[in-house]
BAKOLKOL-727364 format. One record per residue (C-alpha): x, y, z; residue in one letter. Coordinates in steps of 0.2 Angstrom, whole numbers, padded with zeros to 4 digits, always signed. Layout:
<torvexs>
XYZA...
</torvexs>
This chain:
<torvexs>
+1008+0054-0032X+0994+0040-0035X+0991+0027-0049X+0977+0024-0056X+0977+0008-0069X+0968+0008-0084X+0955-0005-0092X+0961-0021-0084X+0974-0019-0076X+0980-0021-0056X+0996-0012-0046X+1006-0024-0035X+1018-0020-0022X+1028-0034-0021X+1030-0045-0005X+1048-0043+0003X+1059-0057-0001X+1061-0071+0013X+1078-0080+0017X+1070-0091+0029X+1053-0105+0030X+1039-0103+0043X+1049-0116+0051X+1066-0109+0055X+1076-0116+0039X+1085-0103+0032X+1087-0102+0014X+1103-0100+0008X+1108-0095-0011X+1102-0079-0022X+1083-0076-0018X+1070-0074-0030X+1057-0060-0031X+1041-0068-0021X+1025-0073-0033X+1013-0063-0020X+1011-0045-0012X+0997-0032-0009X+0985-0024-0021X+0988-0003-0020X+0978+0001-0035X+0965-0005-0046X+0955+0001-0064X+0937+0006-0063X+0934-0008-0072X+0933-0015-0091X+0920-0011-0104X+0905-0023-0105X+0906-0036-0123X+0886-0030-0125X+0890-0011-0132X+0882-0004-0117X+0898+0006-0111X+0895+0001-0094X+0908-0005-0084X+0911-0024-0076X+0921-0021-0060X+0937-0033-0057X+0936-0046-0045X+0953-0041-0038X+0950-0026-0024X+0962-0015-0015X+0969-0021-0002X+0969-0041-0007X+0986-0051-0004X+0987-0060-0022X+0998-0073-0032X+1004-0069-0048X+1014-0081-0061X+1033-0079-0060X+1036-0067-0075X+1020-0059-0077X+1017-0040-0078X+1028-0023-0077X+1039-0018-0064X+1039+0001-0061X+1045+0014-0049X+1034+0025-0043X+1042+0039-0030X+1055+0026-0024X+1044+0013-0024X+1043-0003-0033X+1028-0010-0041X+1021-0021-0053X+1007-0019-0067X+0995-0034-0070X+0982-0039-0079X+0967-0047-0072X+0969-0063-0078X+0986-0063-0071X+0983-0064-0055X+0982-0083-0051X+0974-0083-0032X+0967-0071-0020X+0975-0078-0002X+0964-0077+0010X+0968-0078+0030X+0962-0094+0040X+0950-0087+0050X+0958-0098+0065X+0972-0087+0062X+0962-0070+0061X+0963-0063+0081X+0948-0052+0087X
</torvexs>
């Protein structure tokens, strides 16, 4: 089965937890949900504020690794799978790979 969002709205899944930094420290104690994970699903797009029923495509695209605030949108599960449902404006950042770190 697929989603697809309404008006607004973005699906998340949710990056896996980590119990461990880049540099080998492990983390000990109750992990938090991450802030971050991958776009699966994104609306059409929002009415235009002109009347012209046109749409204004989101910024967000499928596919992009974003940061979201701590307690923003829905959590659901979809088939097994959990997901959350944002808002536009609650995405904070689109992360982007260093292209030093991108290999060819």
């Amino acid at each position: 089965m697929e989603i697809q969002p309404l008006y607004d709205k973005i699906v998340v899944k949710r990056a896996e937890a980590r119990d461990q930094t880049d540099s080998g420290i492990y983390l000990p104690g109750k992990e938090e949900a991450p802030q971050e994970g991958e776009v699966v699903a994104v609306s059409e797009g929002v009415p235009r504020e002109d009347g012209s029923g046109k749409l204004r495509p989101l910024v967000i695209k499928k596919g992009n690794r974003v940061l979201f605030g701590k307690y923003s949108g829905t959590e659901i599960s979809l088939e097994g799978e959990d997901l959350l449902i944002l808002r536009e404006e609650d995405i904070l950042a689109i992360l982007v790979p260093n292209a030093a770190d991108v290999a060819f």
